[in-house]
SERO-610346 format. One record per residue (C-alpha): residue number from 1; residue in one letter; x, y, z. Coordinates in steps of 0.001 Angstrom, whole numbers, always signed. Each point is the difference from the previous one (the first is absolute). Layout:
# SERO-610346
nr: NUM&rest: A&X: X&Y: Y&Z: Z $
...
This chain:
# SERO-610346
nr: 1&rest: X&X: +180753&Y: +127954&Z: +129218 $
nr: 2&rest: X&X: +2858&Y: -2115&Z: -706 $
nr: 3&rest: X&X: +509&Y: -661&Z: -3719 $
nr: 4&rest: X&X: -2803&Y: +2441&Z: -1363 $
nr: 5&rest: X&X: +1309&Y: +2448&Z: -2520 $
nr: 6&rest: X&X: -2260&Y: +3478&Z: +847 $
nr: 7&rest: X&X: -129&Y: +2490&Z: -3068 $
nr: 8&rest: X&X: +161&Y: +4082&Z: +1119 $
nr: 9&rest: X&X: -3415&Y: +515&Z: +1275 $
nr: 10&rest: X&X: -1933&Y: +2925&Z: -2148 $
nr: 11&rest: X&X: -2648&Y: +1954&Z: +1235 $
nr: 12&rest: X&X: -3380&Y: -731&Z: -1368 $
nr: 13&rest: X&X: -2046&Y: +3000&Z: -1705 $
nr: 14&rest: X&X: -3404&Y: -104&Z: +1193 $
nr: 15&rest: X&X: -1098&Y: +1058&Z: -3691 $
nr: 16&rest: X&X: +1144&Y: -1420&Z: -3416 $
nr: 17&rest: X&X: -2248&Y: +1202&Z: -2888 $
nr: 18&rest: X&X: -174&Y: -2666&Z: -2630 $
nr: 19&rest: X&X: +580&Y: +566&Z: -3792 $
nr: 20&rest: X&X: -1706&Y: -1620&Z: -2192 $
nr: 21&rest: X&X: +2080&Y: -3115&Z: -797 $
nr: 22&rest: X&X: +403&Y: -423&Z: +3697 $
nr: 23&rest: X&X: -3966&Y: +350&Z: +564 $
nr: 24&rest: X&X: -327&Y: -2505&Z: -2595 $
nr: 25&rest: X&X: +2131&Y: -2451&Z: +2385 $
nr: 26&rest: X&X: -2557&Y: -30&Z: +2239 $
nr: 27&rest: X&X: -3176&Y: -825&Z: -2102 $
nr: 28&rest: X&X: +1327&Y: -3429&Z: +870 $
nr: 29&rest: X&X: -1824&Y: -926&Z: +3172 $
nr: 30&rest: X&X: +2803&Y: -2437&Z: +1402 $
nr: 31&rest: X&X: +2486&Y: +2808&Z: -626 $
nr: 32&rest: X&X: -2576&Y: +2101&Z: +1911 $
nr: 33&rest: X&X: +55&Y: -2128&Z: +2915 $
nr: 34&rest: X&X: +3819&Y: -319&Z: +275 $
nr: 35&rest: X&X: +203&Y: +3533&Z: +98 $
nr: 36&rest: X&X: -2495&Y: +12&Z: +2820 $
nr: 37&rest: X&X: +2344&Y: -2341&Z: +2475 $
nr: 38&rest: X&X: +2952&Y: +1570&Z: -1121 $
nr: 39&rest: X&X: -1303&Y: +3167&Z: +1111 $
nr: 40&rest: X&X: -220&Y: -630&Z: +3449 $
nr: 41&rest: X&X: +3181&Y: -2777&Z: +809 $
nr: 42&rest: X&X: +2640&Y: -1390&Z: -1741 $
nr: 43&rest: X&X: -360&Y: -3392&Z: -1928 $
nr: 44&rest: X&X: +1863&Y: -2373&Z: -2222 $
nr: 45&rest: X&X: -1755&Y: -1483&Z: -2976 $
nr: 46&rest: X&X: -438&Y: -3183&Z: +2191 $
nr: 47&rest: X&X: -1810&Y: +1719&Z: +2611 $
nr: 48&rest: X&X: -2050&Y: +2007&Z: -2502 $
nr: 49&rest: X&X: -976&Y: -3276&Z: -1779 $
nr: 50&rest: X&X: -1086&Y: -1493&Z: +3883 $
nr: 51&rest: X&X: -1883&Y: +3186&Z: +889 $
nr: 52&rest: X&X: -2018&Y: -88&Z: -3344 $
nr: 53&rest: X&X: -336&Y: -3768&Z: +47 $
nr: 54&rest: X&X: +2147&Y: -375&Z: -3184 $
nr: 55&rest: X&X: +1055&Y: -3748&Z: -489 $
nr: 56&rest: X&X: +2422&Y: +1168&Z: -2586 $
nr: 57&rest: X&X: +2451&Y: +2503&Z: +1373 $
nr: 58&rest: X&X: +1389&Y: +294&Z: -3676 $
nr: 59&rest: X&X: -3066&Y: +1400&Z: -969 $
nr: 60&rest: X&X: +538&Y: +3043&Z: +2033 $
nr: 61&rest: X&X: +4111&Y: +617&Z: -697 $
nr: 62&rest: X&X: -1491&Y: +1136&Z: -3864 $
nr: 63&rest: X&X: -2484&Y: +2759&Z: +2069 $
nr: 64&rest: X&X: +2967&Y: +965&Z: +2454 $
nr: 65&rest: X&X: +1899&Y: +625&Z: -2739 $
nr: 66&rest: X&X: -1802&Y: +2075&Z: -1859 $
nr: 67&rest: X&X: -1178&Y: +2055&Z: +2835 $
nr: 68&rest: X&X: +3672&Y: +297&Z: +735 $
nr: 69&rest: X&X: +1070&Y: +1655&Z: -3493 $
nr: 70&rest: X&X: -2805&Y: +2260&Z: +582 $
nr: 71&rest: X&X: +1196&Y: +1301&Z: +2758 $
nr: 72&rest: X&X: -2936&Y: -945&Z: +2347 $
nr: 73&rest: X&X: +1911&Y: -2202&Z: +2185 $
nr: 74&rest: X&X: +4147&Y: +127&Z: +740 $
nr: 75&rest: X&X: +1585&Y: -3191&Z: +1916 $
nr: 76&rest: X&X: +1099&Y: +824&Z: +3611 $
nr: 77&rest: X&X: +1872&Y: -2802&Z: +1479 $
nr: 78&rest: X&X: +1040&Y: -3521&Z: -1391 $
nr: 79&rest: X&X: +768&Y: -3089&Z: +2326 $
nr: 80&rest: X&X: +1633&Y: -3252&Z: -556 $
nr: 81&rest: X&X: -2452&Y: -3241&Z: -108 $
nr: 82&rest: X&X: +381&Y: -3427&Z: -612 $
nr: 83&rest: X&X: +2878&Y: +291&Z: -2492 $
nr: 84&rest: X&X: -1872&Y: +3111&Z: -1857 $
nr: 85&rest: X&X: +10&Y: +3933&Z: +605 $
nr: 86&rest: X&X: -3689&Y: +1026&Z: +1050 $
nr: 87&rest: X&X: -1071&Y: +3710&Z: -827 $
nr: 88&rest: X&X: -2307&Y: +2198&Z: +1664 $
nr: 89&rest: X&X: -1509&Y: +2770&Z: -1311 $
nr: 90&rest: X&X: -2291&Y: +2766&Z: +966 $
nr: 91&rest: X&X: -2448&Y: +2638&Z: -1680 $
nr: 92&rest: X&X: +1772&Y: +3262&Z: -555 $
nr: 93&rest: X&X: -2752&Y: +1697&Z: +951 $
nr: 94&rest: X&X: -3132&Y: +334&Z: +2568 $
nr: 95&rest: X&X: -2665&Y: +1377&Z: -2405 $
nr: 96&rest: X&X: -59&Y: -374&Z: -3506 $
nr: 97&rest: X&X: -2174&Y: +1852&Z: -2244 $
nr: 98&rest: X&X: -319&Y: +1595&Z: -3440 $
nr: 99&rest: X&X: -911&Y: +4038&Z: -658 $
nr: 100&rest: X&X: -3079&Y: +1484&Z: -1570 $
nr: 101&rest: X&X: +2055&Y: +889&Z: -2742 $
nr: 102&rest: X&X: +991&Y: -3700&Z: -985 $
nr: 103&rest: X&X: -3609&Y: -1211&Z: +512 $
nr: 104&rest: X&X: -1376&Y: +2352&Z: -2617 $
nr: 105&rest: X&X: +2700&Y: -802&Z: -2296 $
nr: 106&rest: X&X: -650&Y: -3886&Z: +233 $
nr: 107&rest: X&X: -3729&Y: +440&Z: -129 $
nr: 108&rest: X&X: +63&Y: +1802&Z: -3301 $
nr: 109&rest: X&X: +1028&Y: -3630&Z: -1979 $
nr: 110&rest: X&X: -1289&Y: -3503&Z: +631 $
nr: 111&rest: X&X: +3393&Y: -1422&Z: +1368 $
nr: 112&rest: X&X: +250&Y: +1831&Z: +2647 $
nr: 113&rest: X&X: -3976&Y: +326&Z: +1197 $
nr: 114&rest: X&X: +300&Y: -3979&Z: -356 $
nr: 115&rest: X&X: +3450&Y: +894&Z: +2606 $
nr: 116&rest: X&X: -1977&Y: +1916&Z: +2091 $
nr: 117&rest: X&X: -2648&Y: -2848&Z: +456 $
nr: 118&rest: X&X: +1869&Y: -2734&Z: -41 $
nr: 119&rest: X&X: +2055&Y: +1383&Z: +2938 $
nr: 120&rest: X&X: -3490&Y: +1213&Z: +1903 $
nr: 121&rest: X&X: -1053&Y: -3608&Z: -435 $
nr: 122&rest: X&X: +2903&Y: -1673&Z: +1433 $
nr: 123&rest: X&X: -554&Y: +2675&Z: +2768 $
nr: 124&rest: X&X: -3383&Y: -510&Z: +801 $
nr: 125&rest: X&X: +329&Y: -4164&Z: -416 $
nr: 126&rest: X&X: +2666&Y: -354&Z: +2296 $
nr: 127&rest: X&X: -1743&Y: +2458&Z: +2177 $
nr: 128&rest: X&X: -3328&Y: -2275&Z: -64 $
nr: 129&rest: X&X: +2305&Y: -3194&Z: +663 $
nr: 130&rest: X&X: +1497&Y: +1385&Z: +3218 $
nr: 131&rest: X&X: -3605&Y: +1638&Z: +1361 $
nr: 132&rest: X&X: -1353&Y: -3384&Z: -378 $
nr: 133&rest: X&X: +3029&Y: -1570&Z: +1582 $
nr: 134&rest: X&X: -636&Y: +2780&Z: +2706 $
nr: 135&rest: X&X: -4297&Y: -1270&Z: +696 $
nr: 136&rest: X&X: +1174&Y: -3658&Z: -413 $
nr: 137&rest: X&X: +2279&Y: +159&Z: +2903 $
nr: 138&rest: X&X: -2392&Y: +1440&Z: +2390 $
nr: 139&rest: X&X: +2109&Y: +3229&Z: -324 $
nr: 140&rest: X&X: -2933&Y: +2335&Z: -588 $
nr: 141&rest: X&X: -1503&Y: -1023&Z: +3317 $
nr: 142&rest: X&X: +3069&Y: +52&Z: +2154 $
nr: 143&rest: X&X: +748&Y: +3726&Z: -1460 $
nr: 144&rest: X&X: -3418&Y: +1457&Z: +862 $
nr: 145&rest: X&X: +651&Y: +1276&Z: +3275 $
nr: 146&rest: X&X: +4265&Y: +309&Z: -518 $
nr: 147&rest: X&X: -77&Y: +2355&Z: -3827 $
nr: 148&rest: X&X: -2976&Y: -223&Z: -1438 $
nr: 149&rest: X&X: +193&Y: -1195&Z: -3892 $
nr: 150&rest: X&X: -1814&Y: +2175&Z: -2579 $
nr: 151&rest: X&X: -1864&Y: -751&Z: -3195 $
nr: 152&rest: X&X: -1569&Y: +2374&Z: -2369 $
nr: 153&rest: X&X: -270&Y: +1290&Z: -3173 $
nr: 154&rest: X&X: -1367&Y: +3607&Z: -628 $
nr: 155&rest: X&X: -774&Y: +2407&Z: -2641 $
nr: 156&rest: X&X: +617&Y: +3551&Z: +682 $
nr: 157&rest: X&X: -1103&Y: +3006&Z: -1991 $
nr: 158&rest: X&X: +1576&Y: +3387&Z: +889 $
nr: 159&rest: X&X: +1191&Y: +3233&Z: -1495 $
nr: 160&rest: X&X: +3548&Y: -928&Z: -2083 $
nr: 161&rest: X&X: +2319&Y: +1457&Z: +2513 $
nr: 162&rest: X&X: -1363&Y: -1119&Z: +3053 $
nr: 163&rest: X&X: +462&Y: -3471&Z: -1620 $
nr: 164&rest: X&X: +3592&Y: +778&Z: -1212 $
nr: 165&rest: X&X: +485&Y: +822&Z: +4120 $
nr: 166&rest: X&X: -1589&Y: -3252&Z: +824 $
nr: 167&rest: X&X: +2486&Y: -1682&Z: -2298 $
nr: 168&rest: X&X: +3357&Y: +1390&Z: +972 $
nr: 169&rest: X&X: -1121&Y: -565&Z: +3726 $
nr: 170&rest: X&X: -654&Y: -3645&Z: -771 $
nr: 171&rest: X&X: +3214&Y: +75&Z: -1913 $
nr: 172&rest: X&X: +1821&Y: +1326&Z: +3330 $
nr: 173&rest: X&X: -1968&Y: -2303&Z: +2164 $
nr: 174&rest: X&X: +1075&Y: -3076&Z: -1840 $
nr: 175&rest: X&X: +3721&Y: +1304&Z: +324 $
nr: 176&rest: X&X: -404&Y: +3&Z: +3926 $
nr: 177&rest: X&X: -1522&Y: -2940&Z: +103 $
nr: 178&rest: X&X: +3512&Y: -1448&Z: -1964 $
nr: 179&rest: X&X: +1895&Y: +1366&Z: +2521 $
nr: 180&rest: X&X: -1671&Y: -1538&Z: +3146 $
nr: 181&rest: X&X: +856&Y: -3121&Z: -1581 $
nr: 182&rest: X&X: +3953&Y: -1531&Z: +928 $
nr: 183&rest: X&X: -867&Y: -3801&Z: -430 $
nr: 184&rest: X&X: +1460&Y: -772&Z: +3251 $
nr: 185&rest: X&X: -2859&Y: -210&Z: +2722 $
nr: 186&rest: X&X: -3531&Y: +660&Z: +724 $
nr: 187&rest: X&X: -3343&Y: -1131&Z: -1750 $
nr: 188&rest: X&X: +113&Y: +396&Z: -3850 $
nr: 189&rest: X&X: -3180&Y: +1108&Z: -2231 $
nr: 190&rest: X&X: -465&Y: +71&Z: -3476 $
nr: 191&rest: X&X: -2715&Y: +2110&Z: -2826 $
nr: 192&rest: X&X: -334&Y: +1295&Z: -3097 $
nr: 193&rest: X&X: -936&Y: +3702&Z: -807 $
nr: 194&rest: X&X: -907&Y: +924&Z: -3585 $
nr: 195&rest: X&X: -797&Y: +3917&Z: -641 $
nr: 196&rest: X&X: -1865&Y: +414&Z: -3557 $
nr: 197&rest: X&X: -2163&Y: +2123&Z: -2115 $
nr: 198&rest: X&X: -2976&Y: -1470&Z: -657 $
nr: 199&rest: X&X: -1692&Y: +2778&Z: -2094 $
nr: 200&rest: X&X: +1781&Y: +3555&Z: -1078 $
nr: 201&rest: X&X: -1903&Y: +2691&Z: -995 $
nr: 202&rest: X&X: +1336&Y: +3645&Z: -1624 $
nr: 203&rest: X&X: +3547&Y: +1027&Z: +2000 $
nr: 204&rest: X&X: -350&Y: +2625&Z: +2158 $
nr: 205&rest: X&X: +3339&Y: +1554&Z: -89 $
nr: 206&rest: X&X: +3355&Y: -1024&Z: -1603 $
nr: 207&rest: X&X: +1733&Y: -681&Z: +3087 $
nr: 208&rest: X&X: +2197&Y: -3341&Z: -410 $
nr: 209&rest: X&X: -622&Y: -2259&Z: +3140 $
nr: 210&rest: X&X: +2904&Y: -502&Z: +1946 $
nr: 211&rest: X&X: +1965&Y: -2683&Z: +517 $
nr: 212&rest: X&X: -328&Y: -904&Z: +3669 $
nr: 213&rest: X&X: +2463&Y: -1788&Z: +1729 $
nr: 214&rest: X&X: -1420&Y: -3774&Z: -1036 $
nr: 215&rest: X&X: -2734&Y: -1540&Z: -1421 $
């Protein structure tokens, strides 16, 4: 396009595991959702502030910046505008996620088990706001006989390591499902999956779980 300035385009990794400054980013759930639609196209601050209904796009340049000097986003392209330089940035990832490892070290003070909630909140609000979005709409009905929505939520009990199976294949499934997704065409669907202990008794073995491929 005539005028527009195009930085090198980098591949993005379909994983980035978060440390814990970076996880802390995202107990903010605007930052959350910025994240989200950067994930899947390529915005400028003024089109992130439209798409999340932001009245004051100078609100948001504080959150792009900081998810920028955390690494979680990089700028891809800039483009002349009315006198000004916009910028457009993308997620430098598909999936992010945290390992086991981190999550027991942030659960064993109160910072970081107030982290881990706070981001789970943001999560599951946003998550709430969009499904009701989703029933408003009409969408549930029109999807019935296209792809089916699900909603559930289930206990399971089951020996330790057929559990630690369940939760790297979960881990694995979520990856695929980020890499069906190319923000270019088709129908879009969102959720929110949340894999927990609920009640631990005596270990049965020492054996570390595994890290999976996301979470």
């Amino acid at each position: 396009m005539r005028g527009k300035k195009t930085k090198a385009k980098t591949k993005k990794s379909e994983v980035m595991y978060l440390d814990r400054e970076q996880f802390r980013l995202l107990t903010d759930p605007l930052r959350q959702k910025v994240l989200k639609l950067l994930g899947t196209n390529e915005m400028s601050t003024s089109g992130l502030a439209d798409a999340l209904g932001e009245e004051a796009p100078s609100n948001l340049y504080y959150h792009v910046h900081r998810l920028l000097s955390a690494g979680l986003i990089r700028l891809v392209r800039t483009e002349p505008r009315r006198g000004t330089v916009e910028k457009y940035y993308e997620a430098v990832a598909k999936v992010f996620t945290v390992k086991p490892e981190l999550v027991v070290t942030m659960s064993d003070d109160q910072p970081g088990q107030d982290d881990i909630v706070a981001a789970a909140r943001g999560l599951m609000e946003d998550t709430l706001h969009r499904f009701a979005s989703s029933v408003a709409r009409g969408l549930f009905s029109q999807a019935i006989h296209r792809v089916p929505p699900s909603l559930a939520g289930i206990t399971v009990r089951a020996p330790e390591d057929r559990l630690r199976d369940l939760g790297d294949r979960l881990r694995r499934w979520l990856l695929d499902l980020s890499r069906e997704s190319d923000g270019s065409s088709g129908i879009e669907y969102g959720g929110l999956v949340m894999f927990f202990p609920t009640e631990l008794g005596p270990a049965a073995d020492s054996a570390a779980p595994t890290d999976g491929d996301a979470a």
